[in-house]
mmCIF file as Biopython writes it, N, C-alpha, C and O atoms, coordinates in Angstrom:
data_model
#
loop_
_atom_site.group_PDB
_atom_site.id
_atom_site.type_symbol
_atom_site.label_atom_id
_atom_site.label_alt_id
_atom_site.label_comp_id
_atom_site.label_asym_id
_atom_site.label_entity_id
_atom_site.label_seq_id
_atom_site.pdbx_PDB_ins_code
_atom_site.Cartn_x
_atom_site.Cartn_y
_atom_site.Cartn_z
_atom_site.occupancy
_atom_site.B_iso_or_equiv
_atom_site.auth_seq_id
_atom_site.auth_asym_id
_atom_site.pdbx_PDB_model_num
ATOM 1   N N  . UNK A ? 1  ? 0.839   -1.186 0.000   1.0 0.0 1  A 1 
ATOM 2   C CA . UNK A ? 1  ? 0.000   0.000  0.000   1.0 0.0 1  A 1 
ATOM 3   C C  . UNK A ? 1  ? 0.878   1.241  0.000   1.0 0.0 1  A 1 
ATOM 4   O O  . UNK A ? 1  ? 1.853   1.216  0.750   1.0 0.0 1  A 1 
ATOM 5   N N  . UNK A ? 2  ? 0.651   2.387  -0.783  1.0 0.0 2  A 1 
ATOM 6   C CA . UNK A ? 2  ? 0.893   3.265  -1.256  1.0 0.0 2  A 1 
ATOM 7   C C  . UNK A ? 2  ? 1.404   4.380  0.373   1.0 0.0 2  A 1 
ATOM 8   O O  . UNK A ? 2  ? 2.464   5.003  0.422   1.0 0.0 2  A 1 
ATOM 9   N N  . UNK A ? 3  ? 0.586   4.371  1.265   1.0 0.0 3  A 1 
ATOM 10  C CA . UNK A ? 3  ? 0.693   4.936  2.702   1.0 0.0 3  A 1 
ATOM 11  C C  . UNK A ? 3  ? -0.317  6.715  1.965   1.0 0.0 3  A 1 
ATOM 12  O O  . UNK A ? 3  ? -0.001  7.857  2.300   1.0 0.0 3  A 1 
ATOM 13  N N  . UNK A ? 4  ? -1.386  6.376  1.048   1.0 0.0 4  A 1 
ATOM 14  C CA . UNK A ? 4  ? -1.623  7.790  0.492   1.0 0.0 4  A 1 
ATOM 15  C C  . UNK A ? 4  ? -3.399  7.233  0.952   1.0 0.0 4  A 1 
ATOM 16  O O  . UNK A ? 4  ? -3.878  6.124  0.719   1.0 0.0 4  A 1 
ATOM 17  N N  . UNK A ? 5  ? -3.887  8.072  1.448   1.0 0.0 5  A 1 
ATOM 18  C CA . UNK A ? 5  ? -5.204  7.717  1.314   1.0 0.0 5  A 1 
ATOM 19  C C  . UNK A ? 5  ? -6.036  8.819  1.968   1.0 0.0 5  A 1 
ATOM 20  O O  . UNK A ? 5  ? -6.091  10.011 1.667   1.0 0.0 5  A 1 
ATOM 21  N N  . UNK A ? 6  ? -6.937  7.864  3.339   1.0 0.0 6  A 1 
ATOM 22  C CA . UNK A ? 6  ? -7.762  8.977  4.097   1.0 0.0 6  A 1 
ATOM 23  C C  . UNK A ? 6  ? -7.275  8.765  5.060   1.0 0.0 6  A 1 
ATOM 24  O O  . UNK A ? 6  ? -7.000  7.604  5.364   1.0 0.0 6  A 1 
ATOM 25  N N  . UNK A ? 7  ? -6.941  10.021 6.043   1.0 0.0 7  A 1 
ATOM 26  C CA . UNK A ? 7  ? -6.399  9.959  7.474   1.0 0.0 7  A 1 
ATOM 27  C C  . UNK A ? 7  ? -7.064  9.297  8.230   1.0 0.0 7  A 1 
ATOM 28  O O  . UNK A ? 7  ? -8.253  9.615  8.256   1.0 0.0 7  A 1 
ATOM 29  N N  . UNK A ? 8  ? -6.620  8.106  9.167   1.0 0.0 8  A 1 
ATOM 30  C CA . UNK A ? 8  ? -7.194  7.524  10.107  1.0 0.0 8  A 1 
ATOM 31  C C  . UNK A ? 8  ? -8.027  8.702  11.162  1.0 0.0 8  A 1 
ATOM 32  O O  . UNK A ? 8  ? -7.461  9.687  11.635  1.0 0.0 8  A 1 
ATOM 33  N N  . UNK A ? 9  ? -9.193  8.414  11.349  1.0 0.0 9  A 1 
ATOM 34  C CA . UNK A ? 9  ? -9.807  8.841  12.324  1.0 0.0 9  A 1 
ATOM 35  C C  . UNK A ? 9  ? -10.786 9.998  11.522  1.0 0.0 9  A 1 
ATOM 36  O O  . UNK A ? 9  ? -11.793 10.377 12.118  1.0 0.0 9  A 1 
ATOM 37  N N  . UNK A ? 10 ? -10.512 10.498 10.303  1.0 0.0 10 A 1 
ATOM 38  C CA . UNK A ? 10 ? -11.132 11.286 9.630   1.0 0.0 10 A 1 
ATOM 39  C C  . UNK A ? 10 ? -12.556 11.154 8.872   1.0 0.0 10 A 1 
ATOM 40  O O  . UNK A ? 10 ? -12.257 11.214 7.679   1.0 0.0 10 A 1 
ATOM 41  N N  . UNK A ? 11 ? -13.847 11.014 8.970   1.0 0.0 11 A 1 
ATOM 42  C CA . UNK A ? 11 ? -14.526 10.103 8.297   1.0 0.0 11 A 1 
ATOM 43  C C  . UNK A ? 11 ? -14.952 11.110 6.521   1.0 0.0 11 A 1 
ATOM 44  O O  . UNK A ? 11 ? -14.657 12.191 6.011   1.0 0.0 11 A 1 
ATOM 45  N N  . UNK A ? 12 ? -15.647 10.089 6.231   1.0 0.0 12 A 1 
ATOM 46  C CA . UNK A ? 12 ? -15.453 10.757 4.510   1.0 0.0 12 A 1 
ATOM 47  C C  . UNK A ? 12 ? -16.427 12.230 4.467   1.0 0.0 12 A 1 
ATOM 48  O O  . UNK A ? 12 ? -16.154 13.146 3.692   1.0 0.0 12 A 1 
ATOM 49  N N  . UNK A ? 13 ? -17.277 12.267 5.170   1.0 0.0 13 A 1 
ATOM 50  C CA . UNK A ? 13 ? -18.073 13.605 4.726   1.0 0.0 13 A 1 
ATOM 51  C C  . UNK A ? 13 ? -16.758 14.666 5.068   1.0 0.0 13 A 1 
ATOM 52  O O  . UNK A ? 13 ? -16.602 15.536 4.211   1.0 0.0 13 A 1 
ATOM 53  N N  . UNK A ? 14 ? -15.536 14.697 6.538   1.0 0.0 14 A 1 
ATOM 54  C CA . UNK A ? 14 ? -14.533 15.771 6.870   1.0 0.0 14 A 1 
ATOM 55  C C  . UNK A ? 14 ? -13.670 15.392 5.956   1.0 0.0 14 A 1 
ATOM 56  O O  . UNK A ? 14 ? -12.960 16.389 5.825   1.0 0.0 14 A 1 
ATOM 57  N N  . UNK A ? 15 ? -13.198 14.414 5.090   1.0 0.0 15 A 1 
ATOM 58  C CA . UNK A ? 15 ? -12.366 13.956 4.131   1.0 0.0 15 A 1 
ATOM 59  C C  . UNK A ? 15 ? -12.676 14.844 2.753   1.0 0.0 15 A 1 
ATOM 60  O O  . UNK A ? 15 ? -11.728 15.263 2.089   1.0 0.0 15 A 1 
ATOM 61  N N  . UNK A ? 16 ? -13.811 15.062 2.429   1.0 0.0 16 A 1 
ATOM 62  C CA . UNK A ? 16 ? -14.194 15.857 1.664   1.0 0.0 16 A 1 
ATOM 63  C C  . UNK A ? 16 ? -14.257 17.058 1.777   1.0 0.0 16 A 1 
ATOM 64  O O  . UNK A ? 16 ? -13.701 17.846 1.011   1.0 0.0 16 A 1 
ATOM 65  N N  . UNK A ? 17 ? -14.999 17.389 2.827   1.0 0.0 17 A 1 
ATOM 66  C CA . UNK A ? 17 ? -14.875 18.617 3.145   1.0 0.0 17 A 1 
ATOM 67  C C  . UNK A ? 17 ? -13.434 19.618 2.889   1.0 0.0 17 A 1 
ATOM 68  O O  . UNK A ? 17 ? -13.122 20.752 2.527   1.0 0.0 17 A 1 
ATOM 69  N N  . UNK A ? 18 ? -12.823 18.316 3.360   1.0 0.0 18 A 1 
ATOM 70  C CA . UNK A ? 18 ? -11.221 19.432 3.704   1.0 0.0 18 A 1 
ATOM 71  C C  . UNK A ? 18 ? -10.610 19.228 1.928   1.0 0.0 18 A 1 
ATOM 72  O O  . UNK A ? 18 ? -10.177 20.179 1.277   1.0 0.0 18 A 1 
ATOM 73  N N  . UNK A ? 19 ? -10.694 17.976 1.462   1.0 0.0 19 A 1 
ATOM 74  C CA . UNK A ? 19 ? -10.120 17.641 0.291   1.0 0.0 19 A 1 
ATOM 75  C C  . UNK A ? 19 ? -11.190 17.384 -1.283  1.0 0.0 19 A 1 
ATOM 76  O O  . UNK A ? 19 ? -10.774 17.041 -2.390  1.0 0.0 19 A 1 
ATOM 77  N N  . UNK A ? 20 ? -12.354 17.631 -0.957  1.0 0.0 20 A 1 
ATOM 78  C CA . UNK A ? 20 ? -13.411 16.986 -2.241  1.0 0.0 20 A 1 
ATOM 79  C C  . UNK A ? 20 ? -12.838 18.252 -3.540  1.0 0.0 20 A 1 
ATOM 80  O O  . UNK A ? 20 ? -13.154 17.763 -4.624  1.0 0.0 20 A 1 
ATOM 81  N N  . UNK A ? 21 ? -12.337 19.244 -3.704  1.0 0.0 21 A 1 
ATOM 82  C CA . UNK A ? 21 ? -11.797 19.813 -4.853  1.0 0.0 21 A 1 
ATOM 83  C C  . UNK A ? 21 ? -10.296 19.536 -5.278  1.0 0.0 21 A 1 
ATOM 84  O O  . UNK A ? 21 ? -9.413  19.047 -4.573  1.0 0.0 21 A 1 
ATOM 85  N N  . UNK A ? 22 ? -10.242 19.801 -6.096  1.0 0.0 22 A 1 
ATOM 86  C CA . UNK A ? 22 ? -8.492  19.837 -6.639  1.0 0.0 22 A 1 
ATOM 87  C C  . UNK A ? 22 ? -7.827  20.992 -5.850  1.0 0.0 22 A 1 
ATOM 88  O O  . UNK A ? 22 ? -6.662  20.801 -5.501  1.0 0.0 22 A 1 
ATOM 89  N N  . UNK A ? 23 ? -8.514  22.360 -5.469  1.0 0.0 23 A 1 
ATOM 90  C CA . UNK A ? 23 ? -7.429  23.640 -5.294  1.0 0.0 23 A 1 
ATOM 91  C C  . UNK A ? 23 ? -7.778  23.312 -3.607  1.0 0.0 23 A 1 
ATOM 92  O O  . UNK A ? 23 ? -6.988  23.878 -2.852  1.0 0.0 23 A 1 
ATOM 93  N N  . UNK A ? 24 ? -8.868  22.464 -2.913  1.0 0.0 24 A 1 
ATOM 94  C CA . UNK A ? 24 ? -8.234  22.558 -1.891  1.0 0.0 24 A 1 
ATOM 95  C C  . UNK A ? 24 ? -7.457  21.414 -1.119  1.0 0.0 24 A 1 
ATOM 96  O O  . UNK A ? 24 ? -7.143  21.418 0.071   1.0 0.0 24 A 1 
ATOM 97  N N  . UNK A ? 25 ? -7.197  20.343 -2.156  1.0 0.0 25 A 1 
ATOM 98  C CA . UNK A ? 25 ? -6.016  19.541 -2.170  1.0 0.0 25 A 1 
ATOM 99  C C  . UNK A ? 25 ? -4.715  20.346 -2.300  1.0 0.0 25 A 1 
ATOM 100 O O  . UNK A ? 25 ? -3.811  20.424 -1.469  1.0 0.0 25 A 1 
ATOM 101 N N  . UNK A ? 26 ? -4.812  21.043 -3.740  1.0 0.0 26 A 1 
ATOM 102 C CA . UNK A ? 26 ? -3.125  21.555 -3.940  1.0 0.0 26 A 1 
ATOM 103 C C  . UNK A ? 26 ? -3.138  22.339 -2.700  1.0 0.0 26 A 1 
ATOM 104 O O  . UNK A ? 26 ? -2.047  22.142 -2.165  1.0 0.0 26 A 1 
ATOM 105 N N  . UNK A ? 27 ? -4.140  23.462 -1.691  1.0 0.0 27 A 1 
ATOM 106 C CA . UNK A ? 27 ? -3.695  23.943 -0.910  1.0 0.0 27 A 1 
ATOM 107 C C  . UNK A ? 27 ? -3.026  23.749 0.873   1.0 0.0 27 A 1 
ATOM 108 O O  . UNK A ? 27 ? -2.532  24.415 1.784   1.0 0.0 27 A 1 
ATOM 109 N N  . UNK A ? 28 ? -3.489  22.195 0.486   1.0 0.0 28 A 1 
ATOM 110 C CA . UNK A ? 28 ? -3.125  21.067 1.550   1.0 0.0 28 A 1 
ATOM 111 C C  . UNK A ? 28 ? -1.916  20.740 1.000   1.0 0.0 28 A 1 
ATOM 112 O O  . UNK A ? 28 ? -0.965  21.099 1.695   1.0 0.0 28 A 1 
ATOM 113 N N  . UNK A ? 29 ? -1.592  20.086 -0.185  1.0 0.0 29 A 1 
ATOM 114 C CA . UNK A ? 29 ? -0.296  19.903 -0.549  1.0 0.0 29 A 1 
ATOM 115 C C  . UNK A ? 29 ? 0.516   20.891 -0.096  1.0 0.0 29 A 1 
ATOM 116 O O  . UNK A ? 29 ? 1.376   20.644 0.748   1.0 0.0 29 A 1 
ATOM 117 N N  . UNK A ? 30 ? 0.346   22.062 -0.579  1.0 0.0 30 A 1 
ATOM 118 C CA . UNK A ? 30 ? 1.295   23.413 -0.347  1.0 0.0 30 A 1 
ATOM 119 C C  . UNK A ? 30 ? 1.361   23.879 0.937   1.0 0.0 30 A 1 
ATOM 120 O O  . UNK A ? 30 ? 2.260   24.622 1.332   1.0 0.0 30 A 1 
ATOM 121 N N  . UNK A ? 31 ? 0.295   23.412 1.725   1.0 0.0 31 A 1 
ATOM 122 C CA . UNK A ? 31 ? 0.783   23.870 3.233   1.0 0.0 31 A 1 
ATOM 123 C C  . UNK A ? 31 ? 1.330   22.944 4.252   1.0 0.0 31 A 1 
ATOM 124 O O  . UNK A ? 31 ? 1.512   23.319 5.410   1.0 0.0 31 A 1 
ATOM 125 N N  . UNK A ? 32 ? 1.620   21.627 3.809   1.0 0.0 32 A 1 
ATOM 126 C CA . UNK A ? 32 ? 1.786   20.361 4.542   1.0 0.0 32 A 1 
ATOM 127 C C  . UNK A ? 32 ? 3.601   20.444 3.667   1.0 0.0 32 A 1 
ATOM 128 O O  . UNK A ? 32 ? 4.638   20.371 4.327   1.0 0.0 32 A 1 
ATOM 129 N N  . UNK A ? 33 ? 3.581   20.548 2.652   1.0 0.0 33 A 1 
ATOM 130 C CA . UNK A ? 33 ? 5.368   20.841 1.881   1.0 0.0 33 A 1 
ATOM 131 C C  . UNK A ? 33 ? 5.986   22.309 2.601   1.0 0.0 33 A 1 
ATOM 132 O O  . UNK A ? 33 ? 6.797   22.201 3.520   1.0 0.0 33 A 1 
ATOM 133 N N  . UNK A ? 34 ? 5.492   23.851 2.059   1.0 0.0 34 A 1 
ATOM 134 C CA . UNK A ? 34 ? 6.170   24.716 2.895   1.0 0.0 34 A 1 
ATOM 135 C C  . UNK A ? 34 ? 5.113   25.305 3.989   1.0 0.0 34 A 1 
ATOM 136 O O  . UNK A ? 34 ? 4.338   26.255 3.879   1.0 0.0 34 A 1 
ATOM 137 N N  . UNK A ? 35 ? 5.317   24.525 4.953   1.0 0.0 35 A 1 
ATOM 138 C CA . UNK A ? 35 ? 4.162   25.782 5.890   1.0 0.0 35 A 1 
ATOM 139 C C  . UNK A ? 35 ? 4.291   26.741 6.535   1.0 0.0 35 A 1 
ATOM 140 O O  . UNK A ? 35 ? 3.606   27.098 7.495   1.0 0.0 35 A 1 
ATOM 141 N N  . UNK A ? 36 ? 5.695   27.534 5.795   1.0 0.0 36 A 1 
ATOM 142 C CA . UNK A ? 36 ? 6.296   28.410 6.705   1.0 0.0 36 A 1 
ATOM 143 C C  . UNK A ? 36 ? 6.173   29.325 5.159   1.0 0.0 36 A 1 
ATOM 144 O O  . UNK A ? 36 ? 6.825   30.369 5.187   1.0 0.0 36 A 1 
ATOM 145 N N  . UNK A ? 37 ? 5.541   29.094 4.048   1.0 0.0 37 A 1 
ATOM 146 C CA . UNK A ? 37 ? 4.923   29.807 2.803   1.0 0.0 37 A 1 
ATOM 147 C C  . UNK A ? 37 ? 6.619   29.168 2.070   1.0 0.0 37 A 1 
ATOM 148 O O  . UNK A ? 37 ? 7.704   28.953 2.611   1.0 0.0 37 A 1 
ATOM 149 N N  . UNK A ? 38 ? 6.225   29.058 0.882   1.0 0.0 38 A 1 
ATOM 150 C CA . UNK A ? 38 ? 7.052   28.616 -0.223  1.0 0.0 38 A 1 
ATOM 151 C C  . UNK A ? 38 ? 8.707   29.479 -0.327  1.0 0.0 38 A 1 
ATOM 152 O O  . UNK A ? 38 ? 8.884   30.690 -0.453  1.0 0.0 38 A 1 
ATOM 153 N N  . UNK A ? 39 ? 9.396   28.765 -0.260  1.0 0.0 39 A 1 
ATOM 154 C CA . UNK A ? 39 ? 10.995  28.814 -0.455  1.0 0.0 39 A 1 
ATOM 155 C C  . UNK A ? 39 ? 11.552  28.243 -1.276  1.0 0.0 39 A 1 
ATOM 156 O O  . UNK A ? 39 ? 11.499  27.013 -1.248  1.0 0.0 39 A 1 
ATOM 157 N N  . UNK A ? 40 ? 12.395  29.003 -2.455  1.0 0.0 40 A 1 
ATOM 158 C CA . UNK A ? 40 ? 12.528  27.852 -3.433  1.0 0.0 40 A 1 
ATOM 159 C C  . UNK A ? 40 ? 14.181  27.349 -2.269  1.0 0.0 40 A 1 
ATOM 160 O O  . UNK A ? 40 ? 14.588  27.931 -1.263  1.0 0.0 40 A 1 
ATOM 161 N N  . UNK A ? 41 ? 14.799  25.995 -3.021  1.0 0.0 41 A 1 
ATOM 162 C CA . UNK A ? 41 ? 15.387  25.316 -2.398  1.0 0.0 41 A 1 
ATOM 163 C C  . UNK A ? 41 ? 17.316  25.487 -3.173  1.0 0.0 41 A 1 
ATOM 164 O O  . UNK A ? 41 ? 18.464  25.166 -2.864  1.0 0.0 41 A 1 
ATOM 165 N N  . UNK A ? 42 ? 16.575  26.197 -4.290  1.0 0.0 42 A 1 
ATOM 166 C CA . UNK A ? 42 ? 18.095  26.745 -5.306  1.0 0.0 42 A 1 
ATOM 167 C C  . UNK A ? 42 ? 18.383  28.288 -4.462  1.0 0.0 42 A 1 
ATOM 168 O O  . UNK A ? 42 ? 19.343  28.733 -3.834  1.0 0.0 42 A 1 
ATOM 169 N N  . UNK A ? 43 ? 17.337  28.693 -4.732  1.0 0.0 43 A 1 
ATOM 170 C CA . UNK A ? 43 ? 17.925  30.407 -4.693  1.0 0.0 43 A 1 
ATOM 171 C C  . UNK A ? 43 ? 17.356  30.989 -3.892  1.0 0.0 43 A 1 
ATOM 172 O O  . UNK A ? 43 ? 17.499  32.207 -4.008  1.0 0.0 43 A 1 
ATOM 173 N N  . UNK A ? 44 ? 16.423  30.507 -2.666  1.0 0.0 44 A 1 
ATOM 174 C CA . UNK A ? 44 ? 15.484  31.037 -1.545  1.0 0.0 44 A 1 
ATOM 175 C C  . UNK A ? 44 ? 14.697  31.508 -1.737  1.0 0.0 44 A 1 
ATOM 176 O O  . UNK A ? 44 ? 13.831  31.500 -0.863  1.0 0.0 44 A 1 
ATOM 177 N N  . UNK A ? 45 ? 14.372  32.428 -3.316  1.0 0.0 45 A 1 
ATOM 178 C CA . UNK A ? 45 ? 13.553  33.221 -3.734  1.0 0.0 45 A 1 
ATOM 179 C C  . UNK A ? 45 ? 12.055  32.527 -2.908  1.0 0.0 45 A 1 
ATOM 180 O O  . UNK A ? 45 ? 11.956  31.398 -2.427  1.0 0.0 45 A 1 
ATOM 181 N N  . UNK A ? 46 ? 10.976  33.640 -2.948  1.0 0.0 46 A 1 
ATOM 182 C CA . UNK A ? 46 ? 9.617   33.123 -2.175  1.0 0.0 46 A 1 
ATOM 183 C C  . UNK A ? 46 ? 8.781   33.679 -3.285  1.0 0.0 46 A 1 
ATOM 184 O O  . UNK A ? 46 ? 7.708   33.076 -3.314  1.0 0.0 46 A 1 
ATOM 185 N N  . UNK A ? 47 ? 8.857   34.495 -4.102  1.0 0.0 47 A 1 
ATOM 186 C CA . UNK A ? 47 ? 8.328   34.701 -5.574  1.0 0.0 47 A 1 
ATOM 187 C C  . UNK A ? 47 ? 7.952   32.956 -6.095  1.0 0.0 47 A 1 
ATOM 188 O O  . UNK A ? 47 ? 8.803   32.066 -6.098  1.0 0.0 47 A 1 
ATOM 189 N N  . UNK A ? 48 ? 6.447   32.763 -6.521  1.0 0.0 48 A 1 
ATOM 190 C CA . UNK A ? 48 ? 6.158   31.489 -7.056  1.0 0.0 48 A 1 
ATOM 191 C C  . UNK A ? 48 ? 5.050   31.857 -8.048  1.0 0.0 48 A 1 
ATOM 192 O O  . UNK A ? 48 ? 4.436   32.914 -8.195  1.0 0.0 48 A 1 
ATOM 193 N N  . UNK A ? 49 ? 4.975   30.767 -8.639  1.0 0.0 49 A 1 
ATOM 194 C CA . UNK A ? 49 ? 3.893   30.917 -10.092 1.0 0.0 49 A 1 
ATOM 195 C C  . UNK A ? 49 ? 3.309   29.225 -9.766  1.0 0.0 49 A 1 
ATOM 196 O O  . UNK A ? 49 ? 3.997   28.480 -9.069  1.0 0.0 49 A 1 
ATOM 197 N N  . UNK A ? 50 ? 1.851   28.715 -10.416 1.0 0.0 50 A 1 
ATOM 198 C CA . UNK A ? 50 ? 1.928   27.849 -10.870 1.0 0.0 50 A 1 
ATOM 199 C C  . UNK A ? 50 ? 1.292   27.954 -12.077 1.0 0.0 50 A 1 
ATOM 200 O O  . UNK A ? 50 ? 0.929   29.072 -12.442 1.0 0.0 50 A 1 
ATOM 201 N N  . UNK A ? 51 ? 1.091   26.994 -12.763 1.0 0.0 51 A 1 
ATOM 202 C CA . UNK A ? 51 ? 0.829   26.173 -14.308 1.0 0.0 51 A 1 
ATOM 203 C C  . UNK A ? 51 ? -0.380  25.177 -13.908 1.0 0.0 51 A 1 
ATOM 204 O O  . UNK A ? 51 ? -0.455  24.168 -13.206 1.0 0.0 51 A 1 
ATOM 205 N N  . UNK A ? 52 ? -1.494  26.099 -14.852 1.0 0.0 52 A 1 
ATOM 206 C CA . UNK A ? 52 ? -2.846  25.537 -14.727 1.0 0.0 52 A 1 
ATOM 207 C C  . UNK A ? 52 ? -2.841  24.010 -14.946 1.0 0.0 52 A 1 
ATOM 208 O O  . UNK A ? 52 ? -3.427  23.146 -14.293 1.0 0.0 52 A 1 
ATOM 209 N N  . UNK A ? 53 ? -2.138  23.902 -15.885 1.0 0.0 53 A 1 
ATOM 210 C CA . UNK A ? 53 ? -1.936  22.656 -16.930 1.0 0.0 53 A 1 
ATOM 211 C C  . UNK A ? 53 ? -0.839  21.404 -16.563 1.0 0.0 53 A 1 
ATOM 212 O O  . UNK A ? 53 ? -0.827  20.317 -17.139 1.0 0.0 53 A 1 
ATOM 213 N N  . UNK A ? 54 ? 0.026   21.792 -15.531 1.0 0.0 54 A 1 
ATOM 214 C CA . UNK A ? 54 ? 0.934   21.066 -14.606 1.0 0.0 54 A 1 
ATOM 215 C C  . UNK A ? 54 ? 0.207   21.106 -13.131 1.0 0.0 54 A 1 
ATOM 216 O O  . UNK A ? 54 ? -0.836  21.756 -13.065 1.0 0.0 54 A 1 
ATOM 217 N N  . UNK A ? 55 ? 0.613   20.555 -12.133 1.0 0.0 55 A 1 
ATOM 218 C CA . UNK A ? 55 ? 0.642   20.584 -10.992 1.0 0.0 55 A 1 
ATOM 219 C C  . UNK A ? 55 ? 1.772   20.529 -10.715 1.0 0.0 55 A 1 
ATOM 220 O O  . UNK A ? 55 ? 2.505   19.555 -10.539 1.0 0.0 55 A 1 
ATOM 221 N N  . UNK A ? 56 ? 2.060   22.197 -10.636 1.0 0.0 56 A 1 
ATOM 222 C CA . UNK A ? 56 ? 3.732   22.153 -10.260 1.0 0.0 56 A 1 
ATOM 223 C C  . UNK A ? 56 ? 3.956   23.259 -10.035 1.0 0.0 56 A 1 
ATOM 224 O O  . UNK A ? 56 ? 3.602   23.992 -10.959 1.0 0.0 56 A 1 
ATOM 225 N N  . UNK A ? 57 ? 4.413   23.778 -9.179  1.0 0.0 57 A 1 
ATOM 226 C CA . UNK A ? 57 ? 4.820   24.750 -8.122  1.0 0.0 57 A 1 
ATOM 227 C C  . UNK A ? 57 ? 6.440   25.520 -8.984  1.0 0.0 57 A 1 
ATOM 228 O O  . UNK A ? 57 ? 7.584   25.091 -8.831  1.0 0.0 57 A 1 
ATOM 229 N N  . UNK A ? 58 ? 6.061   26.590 -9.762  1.0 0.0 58 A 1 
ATOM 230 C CA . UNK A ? 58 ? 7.641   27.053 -10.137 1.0 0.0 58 A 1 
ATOM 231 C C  . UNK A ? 58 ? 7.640   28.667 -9.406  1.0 0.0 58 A 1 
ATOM 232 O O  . UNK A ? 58 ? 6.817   29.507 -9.039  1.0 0.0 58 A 1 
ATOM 233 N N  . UNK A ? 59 ? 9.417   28.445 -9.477  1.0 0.0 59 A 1 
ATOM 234 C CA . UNK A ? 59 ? 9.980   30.163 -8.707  1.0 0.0 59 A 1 
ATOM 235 C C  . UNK A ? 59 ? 9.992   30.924 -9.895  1.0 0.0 59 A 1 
ATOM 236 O O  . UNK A ? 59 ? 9.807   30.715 -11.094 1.0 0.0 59 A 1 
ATOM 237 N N  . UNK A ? 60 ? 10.254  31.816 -9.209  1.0 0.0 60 A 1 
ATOM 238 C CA . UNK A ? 60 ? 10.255  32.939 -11.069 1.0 0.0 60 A 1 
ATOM 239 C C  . UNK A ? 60 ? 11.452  32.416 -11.490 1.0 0.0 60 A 1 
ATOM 240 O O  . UNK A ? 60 ? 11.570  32.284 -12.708 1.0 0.0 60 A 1 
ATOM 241 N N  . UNK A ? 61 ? 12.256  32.125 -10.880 1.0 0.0 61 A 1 
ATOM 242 C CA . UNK A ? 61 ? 13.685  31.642 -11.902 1.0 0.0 61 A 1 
ATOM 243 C C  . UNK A ? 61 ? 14.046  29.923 -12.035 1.0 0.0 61 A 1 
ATOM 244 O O  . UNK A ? 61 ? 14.976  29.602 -12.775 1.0 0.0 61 A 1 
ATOM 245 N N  . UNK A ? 62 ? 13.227  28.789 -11.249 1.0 0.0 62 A 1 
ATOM 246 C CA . UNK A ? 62 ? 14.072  27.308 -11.433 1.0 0.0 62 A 1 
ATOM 247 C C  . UNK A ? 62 ? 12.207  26.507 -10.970 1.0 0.0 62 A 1 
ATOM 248 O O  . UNK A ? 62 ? 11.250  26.815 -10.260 1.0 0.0 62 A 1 
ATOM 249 N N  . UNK A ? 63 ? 12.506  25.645 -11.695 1.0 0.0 63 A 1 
ATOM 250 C CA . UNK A ? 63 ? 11.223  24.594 -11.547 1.0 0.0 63 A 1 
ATOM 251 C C  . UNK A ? 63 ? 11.684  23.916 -10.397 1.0 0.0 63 A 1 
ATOM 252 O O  . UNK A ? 63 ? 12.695  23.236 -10.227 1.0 0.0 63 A 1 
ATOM 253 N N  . UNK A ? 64 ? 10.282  24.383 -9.245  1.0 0.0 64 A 1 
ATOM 254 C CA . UNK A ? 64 ? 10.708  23.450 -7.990  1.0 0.0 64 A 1 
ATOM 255 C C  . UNK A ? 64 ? 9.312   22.083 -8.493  1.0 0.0 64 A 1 
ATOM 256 O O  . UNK A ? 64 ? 8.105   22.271 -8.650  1.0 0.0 64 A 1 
ATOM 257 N N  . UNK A ? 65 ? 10.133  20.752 -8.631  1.0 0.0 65 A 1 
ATOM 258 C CA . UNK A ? 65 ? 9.631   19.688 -8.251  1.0 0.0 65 A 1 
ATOM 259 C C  . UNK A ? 65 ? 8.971   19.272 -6.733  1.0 0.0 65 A 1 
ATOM 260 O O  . UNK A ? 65 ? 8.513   18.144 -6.547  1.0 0.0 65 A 1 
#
């Protein structure tokens, strides 16, 4: 098993709640990765963009994976 799913103890109507869209997944992604707000990891810059069409988090200057 993957270890990716629904948090133990969470039941599906708060599973949704917190996660049933895409933007408030990516905004769980993005606050569970930097929760101290986005740092890139090359150049520190905190300037970020994303790409409708990716799910991917870039700095104005280096693609953070």
């Amino acid at each position: 098993m993957s270890g990716i799913g629904r948090p133990r103890g969470l039941s599906m109507q708060d599973f949704f709640s917190r996660y049933g869209t895409e933007e408030q997944c990516r905004e769980a992604l993005f606050a569970k990765r930097w929760p101290n707000g986005f740092v890139c990891p090359r150049c520190a810059g905190s300037t970020y963009y994303t790409q409708a069409t990716h799910v991917r988090v870039m700095s104005t200057h280096h693609v953070v994976d």
